[in-house]
MMTF fields as JSON, N, C-alpha, C and O atoms, coordinates in Angstrom:
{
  "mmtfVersion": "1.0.0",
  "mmtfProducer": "UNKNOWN",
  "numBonds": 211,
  "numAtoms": 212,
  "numGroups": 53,
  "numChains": 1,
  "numModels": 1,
  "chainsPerModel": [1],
  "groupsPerChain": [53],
  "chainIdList": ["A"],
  "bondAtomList": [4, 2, 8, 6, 12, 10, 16, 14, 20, 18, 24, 22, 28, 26, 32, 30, 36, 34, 40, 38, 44, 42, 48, 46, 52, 50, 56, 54, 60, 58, 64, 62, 68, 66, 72, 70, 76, 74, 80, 78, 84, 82, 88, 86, 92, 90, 96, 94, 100, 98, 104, 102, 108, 106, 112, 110, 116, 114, 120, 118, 124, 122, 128, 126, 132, 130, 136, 134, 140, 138, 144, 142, 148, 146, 152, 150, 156, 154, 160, 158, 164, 162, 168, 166, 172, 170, 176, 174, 180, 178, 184, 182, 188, 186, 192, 190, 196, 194, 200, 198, 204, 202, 208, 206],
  "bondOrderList": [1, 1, 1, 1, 1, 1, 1, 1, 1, 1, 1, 1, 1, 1, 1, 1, 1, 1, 1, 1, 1, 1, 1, 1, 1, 1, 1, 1, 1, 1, 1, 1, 1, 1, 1, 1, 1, 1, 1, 1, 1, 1, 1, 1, 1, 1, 1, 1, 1, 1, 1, 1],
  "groupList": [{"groupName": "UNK", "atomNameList": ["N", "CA", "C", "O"], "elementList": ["N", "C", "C", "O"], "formalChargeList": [0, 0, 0, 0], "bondAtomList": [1, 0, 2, 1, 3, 2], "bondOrderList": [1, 1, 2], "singleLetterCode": "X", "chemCompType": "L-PEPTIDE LINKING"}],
  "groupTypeList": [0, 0, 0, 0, 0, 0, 0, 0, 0, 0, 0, 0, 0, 0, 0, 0, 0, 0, 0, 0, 0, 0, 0, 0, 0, 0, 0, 0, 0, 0, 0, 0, 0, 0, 0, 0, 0, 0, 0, 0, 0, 0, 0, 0, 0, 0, 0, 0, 0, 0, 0, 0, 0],
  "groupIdList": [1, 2, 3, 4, 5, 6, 7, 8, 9, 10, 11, 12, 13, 14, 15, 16, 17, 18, 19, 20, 21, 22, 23, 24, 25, 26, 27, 28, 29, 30, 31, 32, 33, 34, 35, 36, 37, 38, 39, 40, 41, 42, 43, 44, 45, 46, 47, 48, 49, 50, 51, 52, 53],
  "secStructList": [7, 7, 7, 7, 7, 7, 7, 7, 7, 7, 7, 2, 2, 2, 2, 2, 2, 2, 2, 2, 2, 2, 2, 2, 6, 6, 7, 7, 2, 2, 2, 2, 2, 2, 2, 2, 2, 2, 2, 2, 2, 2, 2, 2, 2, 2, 2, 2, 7, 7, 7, 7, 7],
  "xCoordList": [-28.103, -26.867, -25.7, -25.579, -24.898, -23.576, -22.863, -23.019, -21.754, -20.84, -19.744, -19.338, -18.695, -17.517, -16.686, -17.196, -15.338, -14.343, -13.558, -13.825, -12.487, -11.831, -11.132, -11.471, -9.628, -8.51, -7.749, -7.542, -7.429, -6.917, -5.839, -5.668, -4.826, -3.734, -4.013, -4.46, -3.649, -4.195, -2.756, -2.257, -2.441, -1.308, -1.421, -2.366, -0.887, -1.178, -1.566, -2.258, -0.887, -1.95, -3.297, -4.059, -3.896, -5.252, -6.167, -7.341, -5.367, -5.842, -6.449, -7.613, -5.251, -5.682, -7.176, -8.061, -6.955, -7.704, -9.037, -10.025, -9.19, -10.608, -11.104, -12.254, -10.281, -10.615, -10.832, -11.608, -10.224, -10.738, -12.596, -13.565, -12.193, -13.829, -14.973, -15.892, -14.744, -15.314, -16.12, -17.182, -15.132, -14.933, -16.4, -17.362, -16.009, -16.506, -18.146, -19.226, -18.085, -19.688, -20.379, -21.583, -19.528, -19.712, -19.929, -20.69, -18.988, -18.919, -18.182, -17.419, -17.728, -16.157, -15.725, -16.402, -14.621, -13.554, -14.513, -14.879, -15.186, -15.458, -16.685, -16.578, -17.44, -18.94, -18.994, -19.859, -17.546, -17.57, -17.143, -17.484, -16.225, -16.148, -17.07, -17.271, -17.844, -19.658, -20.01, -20.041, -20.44, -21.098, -20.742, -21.546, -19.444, -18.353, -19.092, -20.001, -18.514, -18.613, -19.911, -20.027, -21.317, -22.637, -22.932, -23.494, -22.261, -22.682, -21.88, -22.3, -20.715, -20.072, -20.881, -20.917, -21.923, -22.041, -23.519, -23.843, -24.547, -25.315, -25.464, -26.302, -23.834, -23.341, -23.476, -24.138, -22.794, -22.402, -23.819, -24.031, -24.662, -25.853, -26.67, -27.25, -26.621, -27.363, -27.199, -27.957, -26.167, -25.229, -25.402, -25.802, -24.998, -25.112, -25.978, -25.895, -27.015, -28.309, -27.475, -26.314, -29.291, -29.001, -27.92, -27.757, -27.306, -26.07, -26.87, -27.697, -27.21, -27.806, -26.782, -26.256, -26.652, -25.947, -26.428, -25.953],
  "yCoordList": [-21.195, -21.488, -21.041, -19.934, -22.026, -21.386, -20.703, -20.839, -19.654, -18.972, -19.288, -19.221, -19.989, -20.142, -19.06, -18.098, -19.073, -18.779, -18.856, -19.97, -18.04, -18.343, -17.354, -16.306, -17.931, -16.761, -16.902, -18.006, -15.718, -15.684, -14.856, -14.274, -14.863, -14.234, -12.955, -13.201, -11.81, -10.899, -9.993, -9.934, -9.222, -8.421, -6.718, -6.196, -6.103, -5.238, -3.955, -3.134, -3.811, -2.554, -3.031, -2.066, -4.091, -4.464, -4.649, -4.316, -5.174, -4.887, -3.389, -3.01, -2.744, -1.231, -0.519, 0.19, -1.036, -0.458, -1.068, -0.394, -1.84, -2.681, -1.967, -1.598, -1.394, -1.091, 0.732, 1.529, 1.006, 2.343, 2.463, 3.179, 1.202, 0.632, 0.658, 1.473, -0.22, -0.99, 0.641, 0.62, 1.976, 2.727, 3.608, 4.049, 3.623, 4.893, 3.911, 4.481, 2.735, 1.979, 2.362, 2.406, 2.557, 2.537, 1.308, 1.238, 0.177, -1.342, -1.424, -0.462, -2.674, -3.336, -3.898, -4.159, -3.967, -4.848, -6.006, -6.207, -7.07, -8.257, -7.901, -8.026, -7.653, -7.299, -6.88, -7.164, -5.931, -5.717, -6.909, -7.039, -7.835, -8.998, -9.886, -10.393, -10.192, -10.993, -10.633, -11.303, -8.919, -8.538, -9.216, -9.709, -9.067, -9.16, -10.532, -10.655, -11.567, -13.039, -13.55, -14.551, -12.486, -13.018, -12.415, -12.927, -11.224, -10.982, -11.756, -11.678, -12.412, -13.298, -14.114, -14.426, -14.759, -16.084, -15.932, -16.98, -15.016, -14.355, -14.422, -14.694, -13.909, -13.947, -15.345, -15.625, -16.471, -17.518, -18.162, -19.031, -17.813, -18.409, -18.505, -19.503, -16.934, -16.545, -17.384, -17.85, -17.454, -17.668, -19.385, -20.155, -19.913, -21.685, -22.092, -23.292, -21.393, -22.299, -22.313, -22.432, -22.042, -22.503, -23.443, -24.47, -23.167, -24.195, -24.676, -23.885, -25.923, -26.724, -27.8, -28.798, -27.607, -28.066, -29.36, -30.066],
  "zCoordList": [12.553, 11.865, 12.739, 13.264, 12.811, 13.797, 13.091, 11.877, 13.618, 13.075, 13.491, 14.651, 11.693, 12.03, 11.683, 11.109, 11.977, 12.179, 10.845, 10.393, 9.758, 9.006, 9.386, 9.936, 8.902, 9.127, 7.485, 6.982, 6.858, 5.558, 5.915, 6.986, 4.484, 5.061, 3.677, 2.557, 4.141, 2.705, 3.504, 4.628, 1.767, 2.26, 2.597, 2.005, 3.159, 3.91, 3.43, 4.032, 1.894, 0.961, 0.857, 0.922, 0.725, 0.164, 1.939, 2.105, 2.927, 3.872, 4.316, 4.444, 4.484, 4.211, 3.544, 4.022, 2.393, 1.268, 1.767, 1.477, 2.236, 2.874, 3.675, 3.44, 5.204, 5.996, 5.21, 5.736, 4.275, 3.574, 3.334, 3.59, 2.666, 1.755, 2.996, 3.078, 3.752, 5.273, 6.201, 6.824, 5.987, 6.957, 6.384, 7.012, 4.699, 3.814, 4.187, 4.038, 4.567, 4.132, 5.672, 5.927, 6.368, 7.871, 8.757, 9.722, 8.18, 8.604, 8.917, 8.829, 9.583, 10.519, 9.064, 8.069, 9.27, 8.125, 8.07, 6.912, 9.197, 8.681, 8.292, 7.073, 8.431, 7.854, 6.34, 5.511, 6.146, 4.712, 3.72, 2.544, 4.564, 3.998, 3.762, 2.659, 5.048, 4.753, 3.597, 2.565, 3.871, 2.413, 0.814, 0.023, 0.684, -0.462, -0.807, -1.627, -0.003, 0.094, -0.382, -1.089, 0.229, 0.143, -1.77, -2.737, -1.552, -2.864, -4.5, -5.654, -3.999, -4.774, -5.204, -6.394, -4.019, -4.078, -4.56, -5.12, -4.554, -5.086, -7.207, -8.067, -7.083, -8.764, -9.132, -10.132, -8.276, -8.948, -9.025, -9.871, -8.278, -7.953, -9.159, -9.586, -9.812, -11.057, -12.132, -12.983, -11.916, -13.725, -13.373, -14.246, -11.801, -12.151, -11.405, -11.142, -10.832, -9.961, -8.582, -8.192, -7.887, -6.165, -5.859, -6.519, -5.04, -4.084, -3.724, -3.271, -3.638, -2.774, -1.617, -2.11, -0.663, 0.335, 0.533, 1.423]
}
């Protein structure tokens, strides 16, 4: 699977507060985001069935 690229714009207390979160897990800012993202999609998965692509 290739790895893309996204750029979001987030504001700079909640940025912060990530790299708080990110630091205490012992992850990079984006890894804690992967995590976040995989486990979102994990939730939606439950509640409405496999994504099927």
């Amino acid at each position: 699977m290739a790895t893309k690229s996204l750029s979001i714009r987030i504001d700079e207390e909640m940025l912060n507060k990530l790299h708080i979160v990110a630091d205490y897990e012992g992850r990079s800012a984006n890894s804690e985001i992967l995590i976040l993202i995989r486990d979102a999609i994990s939730l939606y998965e439950e509640k409405h069935g496999k994504i099927e692509l």
